[in-house]
GUVO-697610 format. One record per residue: residue number from 1; chain; residue in one letter; y, x negated, z of N, C-alpha, C, O in turn. Coordinates in steps of 0.1 Angstrom, whole numbers, plus 5000, padded with zeros to 4 digits. Each point is the difference from the previous one (the first is absolute). Layout:
# residues N
 resi chain resn  n_y  n_x  n_z ca_y ca_x ca_z  c_y  c_x  c_z  o_y  o_x  o_z
  NUM     A    a    Y    X    Z    Y    X    Z    Y    X    Z    Y    X    Z
...
***
This chain:
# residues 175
 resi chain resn  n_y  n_x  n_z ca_y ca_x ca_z  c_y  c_x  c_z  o_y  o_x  o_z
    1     A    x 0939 7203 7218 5013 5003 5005 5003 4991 5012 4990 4996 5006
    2     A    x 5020 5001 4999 5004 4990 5012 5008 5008 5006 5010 5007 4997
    3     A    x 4984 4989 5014 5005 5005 5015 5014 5003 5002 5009 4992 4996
    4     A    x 4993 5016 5010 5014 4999 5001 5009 4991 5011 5011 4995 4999
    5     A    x 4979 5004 5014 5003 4991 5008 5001 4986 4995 5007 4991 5004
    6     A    x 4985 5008 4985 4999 4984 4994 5010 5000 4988 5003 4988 4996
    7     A    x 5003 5022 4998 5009 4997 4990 5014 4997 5009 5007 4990 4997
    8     A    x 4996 5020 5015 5012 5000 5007 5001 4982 5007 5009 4992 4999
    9     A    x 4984 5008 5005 4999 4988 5008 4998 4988 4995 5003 4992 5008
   10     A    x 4992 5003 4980 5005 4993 4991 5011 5001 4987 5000 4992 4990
   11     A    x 5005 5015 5011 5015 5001 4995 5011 4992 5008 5008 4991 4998
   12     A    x 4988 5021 5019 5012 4997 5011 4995 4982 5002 5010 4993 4999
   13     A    x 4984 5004 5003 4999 4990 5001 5003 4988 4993 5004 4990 5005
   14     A    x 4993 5012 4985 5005 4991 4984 5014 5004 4999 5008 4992 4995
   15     A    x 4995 5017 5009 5018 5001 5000 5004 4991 5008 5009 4991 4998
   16     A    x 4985 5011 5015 5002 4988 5010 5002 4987 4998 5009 4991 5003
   17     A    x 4981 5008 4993 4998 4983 4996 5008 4997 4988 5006 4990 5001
   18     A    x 4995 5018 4988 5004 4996 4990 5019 4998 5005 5006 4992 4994
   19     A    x 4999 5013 5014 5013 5000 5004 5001 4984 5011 5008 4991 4999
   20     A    x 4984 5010 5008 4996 4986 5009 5000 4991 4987 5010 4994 4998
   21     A    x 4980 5003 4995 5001 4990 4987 5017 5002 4994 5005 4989 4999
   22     A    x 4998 5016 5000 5011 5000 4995 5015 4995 5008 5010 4995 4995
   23     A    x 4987 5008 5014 5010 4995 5008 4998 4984 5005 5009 4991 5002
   24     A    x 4978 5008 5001 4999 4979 4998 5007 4999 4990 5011 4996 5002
   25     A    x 4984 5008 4985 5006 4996 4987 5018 5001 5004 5008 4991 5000
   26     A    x 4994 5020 5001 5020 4995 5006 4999 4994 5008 5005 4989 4997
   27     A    x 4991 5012 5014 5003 4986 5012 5000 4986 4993 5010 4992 4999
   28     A    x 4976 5004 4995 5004 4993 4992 5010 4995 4992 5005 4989 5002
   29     A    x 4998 5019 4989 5009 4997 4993 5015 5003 5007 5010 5000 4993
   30     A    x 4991 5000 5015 5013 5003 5008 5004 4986 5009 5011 4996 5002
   31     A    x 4979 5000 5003 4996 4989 5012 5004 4986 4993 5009 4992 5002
   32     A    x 4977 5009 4985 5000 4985 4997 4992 5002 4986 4988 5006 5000
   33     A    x 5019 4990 4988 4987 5005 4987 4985 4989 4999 4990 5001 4993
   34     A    x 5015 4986 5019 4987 4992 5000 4989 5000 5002 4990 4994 4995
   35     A    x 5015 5022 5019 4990 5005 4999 4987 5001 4995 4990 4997 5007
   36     A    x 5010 5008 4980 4994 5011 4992 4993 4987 4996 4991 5004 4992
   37     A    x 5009 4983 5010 4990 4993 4996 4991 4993 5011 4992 4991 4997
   38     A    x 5011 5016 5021 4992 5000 5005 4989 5002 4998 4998 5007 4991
   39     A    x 4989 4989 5016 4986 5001 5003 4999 5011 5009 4993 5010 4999
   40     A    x 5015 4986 5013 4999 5013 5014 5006 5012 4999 4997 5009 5008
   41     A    x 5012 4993 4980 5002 5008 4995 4987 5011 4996 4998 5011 5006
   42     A    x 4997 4987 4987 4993 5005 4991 4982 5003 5013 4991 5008 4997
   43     A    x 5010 4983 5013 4994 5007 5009 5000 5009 5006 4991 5007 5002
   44     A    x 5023 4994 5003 5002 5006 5009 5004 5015 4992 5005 5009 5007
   45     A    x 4992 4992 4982 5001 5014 4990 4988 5001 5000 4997 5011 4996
   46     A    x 4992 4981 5006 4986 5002 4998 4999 5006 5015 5004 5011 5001
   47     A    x 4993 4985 5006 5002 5004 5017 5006 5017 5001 4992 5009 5000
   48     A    x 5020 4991 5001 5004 5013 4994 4991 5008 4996 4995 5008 5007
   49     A    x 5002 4989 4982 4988 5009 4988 4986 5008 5008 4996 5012 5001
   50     A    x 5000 4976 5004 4988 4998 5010 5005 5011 5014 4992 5008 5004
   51     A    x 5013 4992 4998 5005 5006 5018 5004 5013 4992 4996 5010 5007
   52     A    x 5011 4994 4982 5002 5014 4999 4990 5004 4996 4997 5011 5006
   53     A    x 4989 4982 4982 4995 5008 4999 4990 5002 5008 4994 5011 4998
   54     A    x 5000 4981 5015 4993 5003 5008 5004 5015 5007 4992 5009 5002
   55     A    x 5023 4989 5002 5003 5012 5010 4998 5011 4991 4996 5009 5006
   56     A    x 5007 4992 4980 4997 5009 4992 4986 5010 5001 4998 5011 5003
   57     A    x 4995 4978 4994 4983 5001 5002 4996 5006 5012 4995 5011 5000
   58     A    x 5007 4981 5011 5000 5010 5013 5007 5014 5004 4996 5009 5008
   59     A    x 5014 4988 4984 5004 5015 5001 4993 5009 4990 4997 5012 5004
   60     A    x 5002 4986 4989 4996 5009 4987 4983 5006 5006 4996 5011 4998
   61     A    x 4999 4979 5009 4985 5004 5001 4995 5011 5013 4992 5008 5001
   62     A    x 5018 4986 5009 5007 5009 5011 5001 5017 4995 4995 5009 5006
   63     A    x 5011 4990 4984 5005 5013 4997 4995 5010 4993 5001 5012 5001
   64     A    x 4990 4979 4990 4989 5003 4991 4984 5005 5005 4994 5010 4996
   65     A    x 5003 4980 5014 4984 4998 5006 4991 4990 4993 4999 4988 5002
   66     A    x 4996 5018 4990 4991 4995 4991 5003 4991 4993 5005 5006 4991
   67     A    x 4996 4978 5004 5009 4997 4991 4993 4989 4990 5002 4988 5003
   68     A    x 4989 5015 4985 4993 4995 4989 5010 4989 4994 5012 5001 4999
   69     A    x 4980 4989 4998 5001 4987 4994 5015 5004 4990 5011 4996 5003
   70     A    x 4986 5012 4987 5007 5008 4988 5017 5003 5007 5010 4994 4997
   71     A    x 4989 5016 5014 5006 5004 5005 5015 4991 5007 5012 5002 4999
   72     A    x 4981 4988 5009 5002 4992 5004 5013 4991 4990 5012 5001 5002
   73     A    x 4979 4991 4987 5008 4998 4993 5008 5007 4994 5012 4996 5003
   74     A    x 4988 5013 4991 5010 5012 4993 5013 5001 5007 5012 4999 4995
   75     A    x 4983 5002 5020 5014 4996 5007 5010 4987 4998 5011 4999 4997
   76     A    x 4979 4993 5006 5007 4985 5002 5008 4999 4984 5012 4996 5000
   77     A    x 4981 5008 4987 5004 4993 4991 5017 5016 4992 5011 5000 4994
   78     A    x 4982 5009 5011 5016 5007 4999 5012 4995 5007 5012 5000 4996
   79     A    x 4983 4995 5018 5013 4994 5005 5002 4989 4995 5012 4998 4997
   80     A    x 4981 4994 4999 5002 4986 4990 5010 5005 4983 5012 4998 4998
   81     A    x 4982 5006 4996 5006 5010 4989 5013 5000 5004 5009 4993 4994
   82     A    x 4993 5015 5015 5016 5008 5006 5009 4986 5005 5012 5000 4997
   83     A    x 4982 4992 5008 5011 4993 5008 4999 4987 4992 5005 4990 5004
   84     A    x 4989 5009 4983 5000 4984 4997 5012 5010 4984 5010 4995 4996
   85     A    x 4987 5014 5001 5010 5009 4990 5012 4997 5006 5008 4994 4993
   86     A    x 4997 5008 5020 5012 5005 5005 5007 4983 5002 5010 4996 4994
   87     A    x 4982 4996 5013 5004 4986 4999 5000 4995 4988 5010 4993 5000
   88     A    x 4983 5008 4986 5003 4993 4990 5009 5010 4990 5000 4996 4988
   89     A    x 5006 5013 5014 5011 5006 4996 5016 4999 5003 5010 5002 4993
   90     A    x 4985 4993 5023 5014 4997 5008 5003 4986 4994 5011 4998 4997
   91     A    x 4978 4990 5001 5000 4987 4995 5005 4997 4988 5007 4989 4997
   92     A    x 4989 5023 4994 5005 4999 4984 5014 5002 5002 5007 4991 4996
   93     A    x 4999 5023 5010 5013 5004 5001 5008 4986 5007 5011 4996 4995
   94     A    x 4985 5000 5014 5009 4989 5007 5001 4988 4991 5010 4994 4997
   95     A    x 4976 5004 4998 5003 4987 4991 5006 4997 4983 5003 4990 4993
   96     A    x 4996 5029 5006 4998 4995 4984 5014 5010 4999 5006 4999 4989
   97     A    x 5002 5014 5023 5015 5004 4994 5006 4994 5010 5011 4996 4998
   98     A    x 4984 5003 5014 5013 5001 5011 5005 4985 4999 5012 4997 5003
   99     A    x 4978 4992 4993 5003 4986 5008 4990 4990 4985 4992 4991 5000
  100     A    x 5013 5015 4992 4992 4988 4992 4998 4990 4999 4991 4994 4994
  101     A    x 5027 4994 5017 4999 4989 5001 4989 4998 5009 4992 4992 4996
  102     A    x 5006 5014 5013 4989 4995 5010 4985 5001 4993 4990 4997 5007
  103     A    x 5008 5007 4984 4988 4998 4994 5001 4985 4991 4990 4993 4997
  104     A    x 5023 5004 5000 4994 4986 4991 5000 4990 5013 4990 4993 5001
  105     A    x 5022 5005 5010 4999 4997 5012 4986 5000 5011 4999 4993 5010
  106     A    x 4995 5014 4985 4986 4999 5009 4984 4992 4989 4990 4994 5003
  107     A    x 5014 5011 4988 4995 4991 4986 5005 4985 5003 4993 4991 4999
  108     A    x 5018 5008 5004 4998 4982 4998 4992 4996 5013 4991 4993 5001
  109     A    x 5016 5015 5011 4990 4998 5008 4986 4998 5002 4994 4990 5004
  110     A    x 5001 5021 4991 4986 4996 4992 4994 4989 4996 4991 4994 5005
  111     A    x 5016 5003 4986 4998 4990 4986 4999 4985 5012 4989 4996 5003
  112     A    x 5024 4999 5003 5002 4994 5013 4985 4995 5005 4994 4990 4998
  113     A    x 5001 5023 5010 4990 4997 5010 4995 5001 4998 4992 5001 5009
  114     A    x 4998 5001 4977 4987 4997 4990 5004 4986 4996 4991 4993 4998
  115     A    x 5019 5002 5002 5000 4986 4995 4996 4993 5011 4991 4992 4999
  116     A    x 5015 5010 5009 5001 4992 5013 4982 5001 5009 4994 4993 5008
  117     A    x 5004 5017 4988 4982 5002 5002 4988 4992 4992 4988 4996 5003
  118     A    x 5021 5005 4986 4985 5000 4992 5005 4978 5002 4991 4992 5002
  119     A    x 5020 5004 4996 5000 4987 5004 4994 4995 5014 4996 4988 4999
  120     A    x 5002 5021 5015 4997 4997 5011 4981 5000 4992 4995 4989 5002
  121     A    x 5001 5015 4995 4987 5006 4995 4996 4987 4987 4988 5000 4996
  122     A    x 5024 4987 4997 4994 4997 4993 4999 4998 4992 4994 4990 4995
  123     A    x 5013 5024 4998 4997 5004 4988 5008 4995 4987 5013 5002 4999
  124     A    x 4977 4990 4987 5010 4995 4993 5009 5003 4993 4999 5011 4995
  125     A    x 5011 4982 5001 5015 5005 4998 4999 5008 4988 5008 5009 5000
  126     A    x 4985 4993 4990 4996 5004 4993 4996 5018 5001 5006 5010 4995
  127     A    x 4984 4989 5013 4997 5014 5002 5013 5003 5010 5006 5010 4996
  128     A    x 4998 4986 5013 5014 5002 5005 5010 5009 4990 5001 5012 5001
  129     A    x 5004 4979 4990 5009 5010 4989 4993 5008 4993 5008 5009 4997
  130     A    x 4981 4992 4999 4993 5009 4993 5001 5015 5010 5006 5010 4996
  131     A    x 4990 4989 5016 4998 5009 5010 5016 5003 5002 5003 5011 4995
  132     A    x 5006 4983 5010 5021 5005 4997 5000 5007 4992 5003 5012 5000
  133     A    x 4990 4980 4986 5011 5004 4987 4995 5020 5000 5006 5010 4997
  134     A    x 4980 4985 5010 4993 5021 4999 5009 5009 5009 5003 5012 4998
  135     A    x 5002 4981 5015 5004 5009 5008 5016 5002 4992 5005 5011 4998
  136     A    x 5000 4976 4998 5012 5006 4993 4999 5015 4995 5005 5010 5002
  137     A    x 4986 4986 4990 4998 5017 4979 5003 5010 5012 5008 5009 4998
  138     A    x 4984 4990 5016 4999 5017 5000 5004 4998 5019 4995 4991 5007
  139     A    x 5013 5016 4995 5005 5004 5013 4994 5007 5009 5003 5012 5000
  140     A    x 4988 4983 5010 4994 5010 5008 5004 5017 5003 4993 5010 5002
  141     A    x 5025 4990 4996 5005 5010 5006 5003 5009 4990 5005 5011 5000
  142     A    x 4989 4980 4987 5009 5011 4991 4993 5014 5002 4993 5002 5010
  143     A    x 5008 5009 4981 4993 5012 5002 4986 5000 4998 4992 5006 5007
  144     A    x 5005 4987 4981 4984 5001 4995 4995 4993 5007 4989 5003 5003
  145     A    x 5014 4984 5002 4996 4989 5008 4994 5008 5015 4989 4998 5005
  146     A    x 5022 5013 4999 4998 5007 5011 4988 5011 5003 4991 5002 5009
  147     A    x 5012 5003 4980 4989 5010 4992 4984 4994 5001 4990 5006 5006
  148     A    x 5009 4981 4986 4985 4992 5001 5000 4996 5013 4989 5002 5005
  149     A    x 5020 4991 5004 4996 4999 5014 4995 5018 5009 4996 5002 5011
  150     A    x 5007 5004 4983 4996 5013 5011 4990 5006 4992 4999 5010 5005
  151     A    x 4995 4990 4987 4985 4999 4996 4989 4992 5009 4989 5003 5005
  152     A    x 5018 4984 4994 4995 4986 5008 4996 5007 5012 4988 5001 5003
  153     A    x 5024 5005 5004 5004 5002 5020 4984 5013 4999 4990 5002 5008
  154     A    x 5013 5005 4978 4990 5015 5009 4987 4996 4996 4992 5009 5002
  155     A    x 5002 4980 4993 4986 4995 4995 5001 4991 5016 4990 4999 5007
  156     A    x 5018 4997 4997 4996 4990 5007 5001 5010 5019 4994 4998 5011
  157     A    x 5016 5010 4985 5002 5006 5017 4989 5011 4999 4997 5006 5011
  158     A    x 4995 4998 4977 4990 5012 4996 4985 4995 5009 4992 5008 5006
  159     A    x 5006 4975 4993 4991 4994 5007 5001 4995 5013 4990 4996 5006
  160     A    x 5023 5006 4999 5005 5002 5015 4994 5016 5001 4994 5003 5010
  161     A    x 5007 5008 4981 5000 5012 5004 4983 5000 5002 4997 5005 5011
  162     A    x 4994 4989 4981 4983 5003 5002 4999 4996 5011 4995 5008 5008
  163     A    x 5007 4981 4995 4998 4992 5011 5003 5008 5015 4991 4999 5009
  164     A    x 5022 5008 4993 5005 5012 5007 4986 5010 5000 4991 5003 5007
  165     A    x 5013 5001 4982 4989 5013 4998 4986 4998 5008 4993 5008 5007
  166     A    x 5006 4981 4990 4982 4995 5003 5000 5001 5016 4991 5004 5007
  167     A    x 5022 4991 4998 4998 5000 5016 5001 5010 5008 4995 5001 5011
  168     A    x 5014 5009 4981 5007 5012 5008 4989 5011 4996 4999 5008 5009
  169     A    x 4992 4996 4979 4992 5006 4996 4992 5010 5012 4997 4994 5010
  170     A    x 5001 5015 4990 4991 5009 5012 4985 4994 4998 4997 4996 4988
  171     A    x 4996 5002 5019 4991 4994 4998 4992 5013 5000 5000 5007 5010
  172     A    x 4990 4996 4979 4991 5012 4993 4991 5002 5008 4994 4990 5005
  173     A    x 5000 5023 5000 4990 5005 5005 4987 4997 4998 4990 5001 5008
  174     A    x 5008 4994 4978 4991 4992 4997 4988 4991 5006 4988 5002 5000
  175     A    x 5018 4990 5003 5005 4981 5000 4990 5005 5012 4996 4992 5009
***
């Protein structure tokens, strides 16, 4: 069974964040759709991630006392769960009813700055269009595209979560 301090507090929190992700995502797209093919972009949602779930952790352990490896995580990755749901729900709805043009609009963008990369990098013209002609078939933004990226986000923010876990952990009577 899980705590109830650890269910509340990673929900409230993944609501949190998941509403913060979401609203870069409009600012973005309100601002400038070039955005979205930033680099510092995509840090600074990482950053975010990092600083809520710390303060999470600290709180949660605060309130709890005791706070096992297990535990630890359970927290971090319910708020992960909650707030990467709430962000890639708001993403689908913006991209795929409210604004569909801005999803082929940020697709060429895409397409654009992989070209313009993979040429700084070198790379022959060849694999150049081979690598376009893929991002053409399938649209980052479409829904399923979105779907397989937030599989991607919770395997990948799940190993931000051990990593957490491991530091914030109570350290055992044991030891």
């Amino acid at each position: 069974m899980i705590n109830e301090v650890i269910k509340k507090n990673g929900v409230t929190y993944g609501i949190a964040l998941g509403v913060i992700l979401a609203l870069i995502t409009a600012s973005i797209y309100a601002i400038d759709l070039k955005l979205f093919v930033s680099g510092w972009i995509g840090g600074l949602s990482f950053v975010i991630y990092l600083v809520v779930g710390i303060l999470l952790l600290t709180k949660t352990k605060k309130e709890i006392g005791f706070f096992s490896f297990k535990d630890a995580f359970t927290t971090f990755f319910i708020a992960t769960i909650t707030a990467l749901a709430i962000s890639t729900l708001f993403s689908v709805i913006l991209f795929n009813v409210i604004d569909p043009e801005a999803k082929e609009t940020v697709n060429q963008l895409l397409i654009k700055y992989m070209a313009e990369t993979l040429q700084k990098f070198g790379t022959p013209a060849s694999a150049i269009n081979e690598a376009l002609a893929k991002m053409k078939e399938n649209s980052p933004f479409s829904t399923t595209e979105q779907l397989k990226a937030l599989v991607f986000s919770i395997v990948g923010y799940s190993i931000l979560g051990l990593i957490l876990a491991a530091f914030f952990k109570s350290k055992s009577t044991q030891e």
